[in-house]
N, C-alpha and C positions, 0 to 999 in steps of 0.2 A: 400697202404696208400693214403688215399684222406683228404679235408681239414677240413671234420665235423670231421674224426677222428685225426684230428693232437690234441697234448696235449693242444696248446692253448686253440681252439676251442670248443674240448670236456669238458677241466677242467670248461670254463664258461659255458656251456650248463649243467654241471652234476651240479653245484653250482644251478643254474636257477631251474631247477627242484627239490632241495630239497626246497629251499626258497619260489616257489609252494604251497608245500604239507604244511610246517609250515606255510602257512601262509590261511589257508584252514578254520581256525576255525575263521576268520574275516567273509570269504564270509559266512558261517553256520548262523553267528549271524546276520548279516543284511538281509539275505534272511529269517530267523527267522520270522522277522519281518514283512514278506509281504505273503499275503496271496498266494495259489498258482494262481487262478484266477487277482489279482493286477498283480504279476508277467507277465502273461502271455501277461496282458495289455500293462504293460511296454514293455515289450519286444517288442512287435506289434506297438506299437504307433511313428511316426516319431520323435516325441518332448519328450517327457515325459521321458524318458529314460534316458537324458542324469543326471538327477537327482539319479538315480542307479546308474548309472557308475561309478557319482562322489562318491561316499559313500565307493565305490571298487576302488577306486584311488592307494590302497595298495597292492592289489589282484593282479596277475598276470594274471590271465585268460588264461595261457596258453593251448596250442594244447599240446596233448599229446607226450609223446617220439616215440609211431610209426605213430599218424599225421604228426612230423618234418620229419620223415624219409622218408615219400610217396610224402610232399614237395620235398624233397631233390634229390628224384629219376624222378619222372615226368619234375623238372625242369632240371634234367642232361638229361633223355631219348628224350626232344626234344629241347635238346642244348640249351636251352632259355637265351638271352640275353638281353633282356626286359621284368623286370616283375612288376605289379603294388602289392601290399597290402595292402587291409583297415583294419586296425587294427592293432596297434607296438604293443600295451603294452609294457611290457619289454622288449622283440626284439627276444624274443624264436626261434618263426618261419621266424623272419628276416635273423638271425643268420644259419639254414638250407640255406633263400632261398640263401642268399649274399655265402655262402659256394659253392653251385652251379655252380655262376656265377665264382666264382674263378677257380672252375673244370672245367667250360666249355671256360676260356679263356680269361673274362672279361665280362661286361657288366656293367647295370644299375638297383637296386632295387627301384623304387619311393613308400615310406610307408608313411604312417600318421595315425596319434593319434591325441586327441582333448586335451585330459589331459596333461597339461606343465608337470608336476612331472616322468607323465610315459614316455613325451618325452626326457625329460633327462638320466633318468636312463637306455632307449635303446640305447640313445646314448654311453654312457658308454660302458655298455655292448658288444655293437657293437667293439667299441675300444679296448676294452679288447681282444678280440677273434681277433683283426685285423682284419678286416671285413668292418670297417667302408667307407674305400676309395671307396665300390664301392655301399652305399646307400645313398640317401637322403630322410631325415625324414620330411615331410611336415605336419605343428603341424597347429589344426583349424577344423572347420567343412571340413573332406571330398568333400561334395559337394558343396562347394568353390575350394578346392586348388586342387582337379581334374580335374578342367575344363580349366587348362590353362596347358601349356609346358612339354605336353606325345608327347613320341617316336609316328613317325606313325605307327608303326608296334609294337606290344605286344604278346609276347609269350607263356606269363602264368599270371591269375590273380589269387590270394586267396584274400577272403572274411572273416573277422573275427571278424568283427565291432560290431555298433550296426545291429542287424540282421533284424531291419524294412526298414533298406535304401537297403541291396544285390540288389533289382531290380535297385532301383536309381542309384547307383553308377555301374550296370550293362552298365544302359544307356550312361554313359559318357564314356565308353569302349566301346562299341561295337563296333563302327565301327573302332577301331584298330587293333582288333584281327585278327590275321592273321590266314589263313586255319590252323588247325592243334593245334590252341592253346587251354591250357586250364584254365578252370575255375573250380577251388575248392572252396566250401562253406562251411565252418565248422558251428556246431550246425543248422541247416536249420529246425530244427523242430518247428521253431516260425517265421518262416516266406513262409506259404504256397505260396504266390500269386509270390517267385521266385522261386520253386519249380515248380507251374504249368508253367509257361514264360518256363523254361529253356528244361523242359522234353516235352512238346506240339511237336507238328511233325511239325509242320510247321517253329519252330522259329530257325531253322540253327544251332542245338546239337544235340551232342548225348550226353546225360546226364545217369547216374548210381547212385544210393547210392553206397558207397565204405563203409562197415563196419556201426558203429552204430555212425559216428561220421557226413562223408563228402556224400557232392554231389559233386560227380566228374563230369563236363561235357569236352567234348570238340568241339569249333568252326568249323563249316564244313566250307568245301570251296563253 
């Protein structure tokens, strides 16, 4: 028995995921909406974005149930006890990473979301599964509230934002990561220019696609 599988935990994680999938036919229609090329814009543009997002304010956008699981495991395989997250939404993948740190002993989750409504409801969530003691949800542009009171040492970051900042909000990590840590990026397929940063030989990863979801890297020393 470990704490994603205790009933707490699980019951609001298996809840989380069906509220997901019903609620699948919101994102349909507003992506309806938007050419694939618009999209693609959006996605890529630093600003413009945030105007989708907000329209997806309902959407969970969550990481799949075996993304949470490879969360769950990378952050237990290298004990991480610091770890940053762009991107709550509902707190799916919060909820894996904060399970973690309760397996590995304690620590510290720092997440953030820009959307007040989604930060609420992770909050919940988080509370629900008990979980909550050991995250703090920092609500607002990212590249504001990242730049002030991180651990000096970070052990694992995921990426799950919007996907034109990954290299930005790379930057304001970097130099905490410690040897060995790692860096998952969910969806990366709209955002080459961290793709190319993370995978280049020279910029201190070793980086992998993992499946058809993540870029897995991790920090050399």
């Amino acid at each position: 028995m470990n704490t994603l599988t205790q009933s707490h935990v699980s019951t609001v994680l298996g809840r989380l995921f069906r509220e997901a999938e019903a609620s699948l036919p919101i994102l349909q229609r507003v992506v309806a909406g938007v050419s694939e090329a618009e999209q693609d814009r959006l996605m890529r543009s630093k600003t413009d974005y945030i105007d989708l997002y907000s329209r997806l304010k309902d959407v969970a956008l969550p990481v799949s149930e075996s993304a949470g699981k490879l969360l769950y495991m990378l952050a237990r395989a290298n004990g991480a006890q610091r770890i940053v997250e762009f991107g709550t939404s509902f707190g799916i993948s919060a909820l894996h990473l904060a399970a973690a740190l309760r397996d590995n002993g304690g620590g510290r989750l720092i997440t953030c979301e820009f959307e007040p409504s989604k930060v609420a409801r992770a909050r919940q969530n988080l509370a629900d599964g008990g979980l909550l003691d050991l995250v703090e949800i920092r609500e607002g542009d990212a590249l504001q509230t990242l730049q002030h009171d991180l651990p000096d040492s970070i052990d694992l970051v995921f990426l799950d934002g919007a996907k034109s900042l990954y290299a930005d909000v790379l930057n304001l990590l970097e130099s905490r990561l410690r040897p060995g840590a790692f860096v998952i990026a969910d969806n990366t397929d709209h955002c080459p220019d961290y793709l190319a940063r993370v995978r280049s030989p020279n910029a201190g990863y070793l980086s992998v696609p993992f499946g058809d979801e993540v870029e897995l890297s991790m920090r050399l020393g």
